[in-house]
C-alpha positions as CSV (number, residue, x, y, z in Angstrom):
1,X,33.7,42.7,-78.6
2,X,30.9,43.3,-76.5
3,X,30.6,41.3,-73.1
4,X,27.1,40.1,-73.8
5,X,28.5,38.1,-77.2
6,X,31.5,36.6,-75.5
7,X,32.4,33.7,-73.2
8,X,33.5,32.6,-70.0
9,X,37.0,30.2,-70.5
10,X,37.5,27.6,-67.4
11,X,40.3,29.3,-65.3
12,X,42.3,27.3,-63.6
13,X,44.6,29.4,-62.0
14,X,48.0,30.5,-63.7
15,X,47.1,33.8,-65.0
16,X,47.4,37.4,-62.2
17,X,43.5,38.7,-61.0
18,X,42.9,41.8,-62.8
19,X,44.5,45.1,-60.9
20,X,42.2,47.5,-59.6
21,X,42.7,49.7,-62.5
22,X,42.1,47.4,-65.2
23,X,39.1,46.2,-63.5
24,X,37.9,49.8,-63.7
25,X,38.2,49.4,-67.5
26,X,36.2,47.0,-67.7
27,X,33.8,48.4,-64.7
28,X,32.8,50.7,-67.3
29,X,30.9,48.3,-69.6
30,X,28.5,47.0,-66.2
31,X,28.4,50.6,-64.5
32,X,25.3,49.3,-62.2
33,X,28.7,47.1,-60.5
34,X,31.2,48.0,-57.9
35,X,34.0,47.2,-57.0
36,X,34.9,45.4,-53.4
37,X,37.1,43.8,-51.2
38,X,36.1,40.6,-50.2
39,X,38.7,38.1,-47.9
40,X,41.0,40.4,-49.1
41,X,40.3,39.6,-53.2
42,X,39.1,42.0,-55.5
43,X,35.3,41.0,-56.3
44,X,32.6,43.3,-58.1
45,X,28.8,43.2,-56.4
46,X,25.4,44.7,-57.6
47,X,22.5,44.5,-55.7
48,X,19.0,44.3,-57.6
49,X,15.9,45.4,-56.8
50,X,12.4,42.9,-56.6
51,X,8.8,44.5,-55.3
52,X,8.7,40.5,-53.4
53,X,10.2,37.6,-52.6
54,X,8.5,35.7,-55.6
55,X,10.3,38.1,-58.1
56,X,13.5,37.3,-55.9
57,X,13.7,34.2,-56.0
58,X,12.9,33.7,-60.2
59,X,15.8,36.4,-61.0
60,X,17.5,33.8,-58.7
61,X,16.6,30.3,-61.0
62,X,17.8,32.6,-63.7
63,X,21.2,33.4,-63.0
64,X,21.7,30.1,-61.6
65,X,20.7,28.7,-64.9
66,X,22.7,31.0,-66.8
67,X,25.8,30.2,-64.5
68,X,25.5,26.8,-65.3
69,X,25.3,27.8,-68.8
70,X,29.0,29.7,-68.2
71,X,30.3,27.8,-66.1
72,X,31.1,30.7,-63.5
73,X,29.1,30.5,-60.8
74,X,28.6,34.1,-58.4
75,X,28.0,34.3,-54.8
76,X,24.2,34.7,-54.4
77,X,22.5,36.1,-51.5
78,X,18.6,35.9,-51.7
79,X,16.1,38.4,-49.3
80,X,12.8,38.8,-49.5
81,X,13.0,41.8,-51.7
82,X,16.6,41.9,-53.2
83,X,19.2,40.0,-54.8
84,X,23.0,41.1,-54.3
85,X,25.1,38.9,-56.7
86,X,29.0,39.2,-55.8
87,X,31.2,38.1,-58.3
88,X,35.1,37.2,-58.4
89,X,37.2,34.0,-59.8
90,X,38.2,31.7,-57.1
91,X,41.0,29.8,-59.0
92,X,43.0,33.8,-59.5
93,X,41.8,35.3,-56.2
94,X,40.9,38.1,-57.9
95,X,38.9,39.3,-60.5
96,X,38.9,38.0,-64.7
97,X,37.0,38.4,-67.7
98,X,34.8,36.4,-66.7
99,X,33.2,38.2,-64.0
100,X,32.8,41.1,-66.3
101,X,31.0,38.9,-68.8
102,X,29.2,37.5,-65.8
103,X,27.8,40.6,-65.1
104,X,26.6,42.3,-68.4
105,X,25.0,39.0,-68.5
106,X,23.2,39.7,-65.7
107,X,22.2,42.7,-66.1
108,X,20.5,41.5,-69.8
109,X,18.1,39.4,-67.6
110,X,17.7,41.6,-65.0
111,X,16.6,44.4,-67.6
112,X,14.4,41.5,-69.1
113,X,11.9,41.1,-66.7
């Protein structure tokens, strides 16, 4: 099923992060992400692109909404002219599923505007 039509679940912890190699897998349905370390946890990023901080900060009310939507919320770090969303499950320590559906979610409204 594509990532776009699923889900995030609530995690709370009790299941392994995804390995590097299956988070390549999945890596290949969002191939604007990558993959990084982050406090020593498996996390995927993506910065996007704005031509202001106007366009910045409404991609930003977007994925906030659609977080609270999910219920997984990304790291978010706003700049005048860019948006670089980092994504991993707290509860694991690692990356999930969810991060991947995160992202293809992401990317849908980022290609949207």
């Amino acid at each position: 099923m594509d990532l776009r039509e699923q889900k995030c679940k609530p995690c709370e912890g009790g299941v392994p992060p995804f390995t590097e190699e299956e988070a390549k897998e999945y890596l290949s349905e969002v191939p604007n992400w990558e993959i990084a370390q982050e406090n020593g946890r498996l996390c995927i990023r993506r910065t996007f692109k704005f031509k202001d901080f106007k366009g910045s900060w409404r991609f930003f009310d977007e994925v906030a909404a659609l977080a609270e939507d999910e219920g997984h919320h990304p790291d978010i770090l706003v700049r005048w002219n860019k948006v670089i969303i980092t994504l991993t499950t707290h509860a694991i320590k690692g990356l999930s599923i969810n991060d991947f559906i995160m992202a293809a979610k992401i990317d849908d409204l980022y290609e949207g505007l």
